[in-house]
PADODO-816597 format. One line per field, with one value per residue (C-alpha): residue number from 1; residue in three letters; x negated, y negated, z negated. Coordinates in Angstrom, 2 decimals. Layout:
residues N
num NUM; ... $
residuo ALA; ... $
east X; ... $
north Y; ... $
up Z; ... $
This chain:
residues 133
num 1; 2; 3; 4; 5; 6; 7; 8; 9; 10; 11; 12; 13; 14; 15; 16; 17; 18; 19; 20; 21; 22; 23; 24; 25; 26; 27; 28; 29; 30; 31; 32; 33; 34; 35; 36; 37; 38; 39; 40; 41; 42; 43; 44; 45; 46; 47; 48; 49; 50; 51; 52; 53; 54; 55; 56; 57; 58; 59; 60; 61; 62; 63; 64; 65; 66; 67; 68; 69; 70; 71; 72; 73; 74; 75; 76; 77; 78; 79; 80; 81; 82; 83; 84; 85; 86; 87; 88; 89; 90; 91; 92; 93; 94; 95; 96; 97; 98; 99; 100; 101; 102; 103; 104; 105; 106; 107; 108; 109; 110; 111; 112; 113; 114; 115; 116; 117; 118; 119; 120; 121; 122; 123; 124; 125; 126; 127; 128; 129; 130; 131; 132; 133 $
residuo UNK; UNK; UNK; UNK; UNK; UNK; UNK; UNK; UNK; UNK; UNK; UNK; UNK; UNK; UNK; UNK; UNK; UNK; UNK; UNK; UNK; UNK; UNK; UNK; UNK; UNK; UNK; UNK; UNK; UNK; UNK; UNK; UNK; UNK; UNK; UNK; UNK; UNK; UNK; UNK; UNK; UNK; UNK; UNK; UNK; UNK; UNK; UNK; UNK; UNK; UNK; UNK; UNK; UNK; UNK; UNK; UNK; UNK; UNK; UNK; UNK; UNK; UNK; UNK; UNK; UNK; UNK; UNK; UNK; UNK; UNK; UNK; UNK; UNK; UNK; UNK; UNK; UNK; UNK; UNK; UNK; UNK; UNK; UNK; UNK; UNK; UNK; UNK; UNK; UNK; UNK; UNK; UNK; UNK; UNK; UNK; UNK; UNK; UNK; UNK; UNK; UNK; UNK; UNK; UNK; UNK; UNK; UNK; UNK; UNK; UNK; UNK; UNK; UNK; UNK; UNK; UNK; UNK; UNK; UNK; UNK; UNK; UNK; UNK; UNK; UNK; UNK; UNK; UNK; UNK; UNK; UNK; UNK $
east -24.39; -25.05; -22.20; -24.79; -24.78; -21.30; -20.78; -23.94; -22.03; -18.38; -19.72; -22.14; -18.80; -16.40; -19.17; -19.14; -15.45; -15.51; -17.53; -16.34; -12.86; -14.56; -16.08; -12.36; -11.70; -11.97; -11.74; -8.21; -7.43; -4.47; -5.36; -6.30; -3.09; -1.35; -2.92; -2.32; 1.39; 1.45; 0.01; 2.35; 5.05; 4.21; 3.82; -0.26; -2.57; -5.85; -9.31; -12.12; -15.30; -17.88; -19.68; -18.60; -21.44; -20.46; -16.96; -17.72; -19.61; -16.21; -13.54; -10.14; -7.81; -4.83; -7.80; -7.95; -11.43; -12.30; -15.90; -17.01; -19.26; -16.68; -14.13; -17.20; -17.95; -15.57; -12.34; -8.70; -5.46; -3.36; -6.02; -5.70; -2.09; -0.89; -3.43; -1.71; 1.95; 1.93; 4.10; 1.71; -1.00; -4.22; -6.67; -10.50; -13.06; -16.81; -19.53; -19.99; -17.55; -20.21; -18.47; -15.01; -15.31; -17.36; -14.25; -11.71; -13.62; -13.70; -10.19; -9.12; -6.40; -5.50; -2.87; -1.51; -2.38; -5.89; -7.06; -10.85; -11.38; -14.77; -14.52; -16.89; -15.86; -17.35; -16.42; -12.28; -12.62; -13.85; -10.34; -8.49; -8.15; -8.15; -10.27; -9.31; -9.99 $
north 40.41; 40.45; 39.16; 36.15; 35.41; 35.61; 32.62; 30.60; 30.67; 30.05; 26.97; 26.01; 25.72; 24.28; 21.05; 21.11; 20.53; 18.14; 15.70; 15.99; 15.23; 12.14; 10.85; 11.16; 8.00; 4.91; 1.51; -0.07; -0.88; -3.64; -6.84; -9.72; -11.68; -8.38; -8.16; -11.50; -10.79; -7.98; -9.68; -12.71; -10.61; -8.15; -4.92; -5.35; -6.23; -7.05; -5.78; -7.32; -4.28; -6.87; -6.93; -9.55; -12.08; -12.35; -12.56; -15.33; -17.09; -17.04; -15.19; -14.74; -16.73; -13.35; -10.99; -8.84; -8.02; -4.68; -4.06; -0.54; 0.23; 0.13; 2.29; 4.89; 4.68; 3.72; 4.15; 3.43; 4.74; 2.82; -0.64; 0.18; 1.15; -2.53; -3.93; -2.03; -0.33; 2.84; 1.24; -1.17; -1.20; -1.34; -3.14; -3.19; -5.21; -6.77; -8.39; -6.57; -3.02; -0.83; -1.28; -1.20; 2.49; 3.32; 2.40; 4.24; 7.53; 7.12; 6.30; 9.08; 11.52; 8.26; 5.96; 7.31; 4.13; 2.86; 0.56; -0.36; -3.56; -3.50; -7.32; -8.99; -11.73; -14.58; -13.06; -13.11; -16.84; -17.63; -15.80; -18.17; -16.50; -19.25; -19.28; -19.14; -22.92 $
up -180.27; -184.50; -186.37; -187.61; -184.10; -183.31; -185.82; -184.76; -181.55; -182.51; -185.28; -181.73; -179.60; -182.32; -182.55; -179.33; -178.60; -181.37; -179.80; -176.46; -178.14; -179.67; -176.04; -174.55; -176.13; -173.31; -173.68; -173.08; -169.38; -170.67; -168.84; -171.49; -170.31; -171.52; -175.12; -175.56; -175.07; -177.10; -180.00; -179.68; -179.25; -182.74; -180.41; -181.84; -184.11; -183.08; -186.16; -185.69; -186.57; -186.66; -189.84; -192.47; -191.52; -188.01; -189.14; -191.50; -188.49; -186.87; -185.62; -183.56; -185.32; -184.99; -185.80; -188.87; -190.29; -191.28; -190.23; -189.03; -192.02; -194.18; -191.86; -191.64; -195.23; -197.14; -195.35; -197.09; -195.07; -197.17; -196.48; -192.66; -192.72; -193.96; -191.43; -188.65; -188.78; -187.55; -184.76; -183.22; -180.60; -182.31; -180.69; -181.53; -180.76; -182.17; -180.53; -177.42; -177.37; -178.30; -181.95; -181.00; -179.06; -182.56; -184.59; -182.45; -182.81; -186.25; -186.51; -183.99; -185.88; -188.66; -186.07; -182.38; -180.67; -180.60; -177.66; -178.40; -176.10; -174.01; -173.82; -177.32; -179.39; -176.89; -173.76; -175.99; -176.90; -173.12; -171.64; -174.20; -177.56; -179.99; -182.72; -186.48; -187.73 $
């Protein structure tokens, strides 16, 4: 094997291991009963990735916004960091989950506890989280 492909191959496997690293990331298994808990009791914050439309057509009432556009393109540690202490449960969600798991990729590396929900904004207000007035 040429040197040229030596690195084709090495470059081939190191994007390779990057995105399997970047599927490893599951939605959260904590029951809805215990998210609610956490977030009454300050062990989490709950962002909202939805874009600022949908947010604007409602939203959680103890959700932050921060919509996954702007974490993919214009991301701000420090903006994120007062959203969510480095000691909290983060937990994600949008419409549907498809989002959420979107946003904890791209936050992967920036806070060590993540949880992107599966459950969407409607399927949230139907288990009982209220809804910002």
């Amino acid at each position: 094997m040429n040197r040229l492909s030596f690195l084709l191959l090495a470059v081939v496997i190191v994007l390779s291991g990057s995105s399997f690293c970047a599927l490893a990331i599951e939605p959260s298994t904590d029951s809805l009963e215990t998210i609610k808990k956490n977030i009454d009791d300050k062990k989490a914050v709950l962002i909202d990735v939805r874009e600022l439309n949908e947010w604007s057509d409602g939203h959680l009432k103890d959700a932050s916004h921060l919509a996954l556009k702007k974490i993919r393109d214009e991301f701000n540690q420090a903006e994120f960091d007062k959203l969510a202490a480095a000691d909290k449960i983060v937990y994600l969600h949008c419409a549907s989950g498809f989002r959420s798991m979107e946003a904890a990729k791209a936050l992967a590396g920036r806070h060590k506890d993540l949880r992107p929900l599966k459950q969407g904004y409607k399927a949230l207000l139907k288990a009982g989280f209220p809804q910002s007035p």
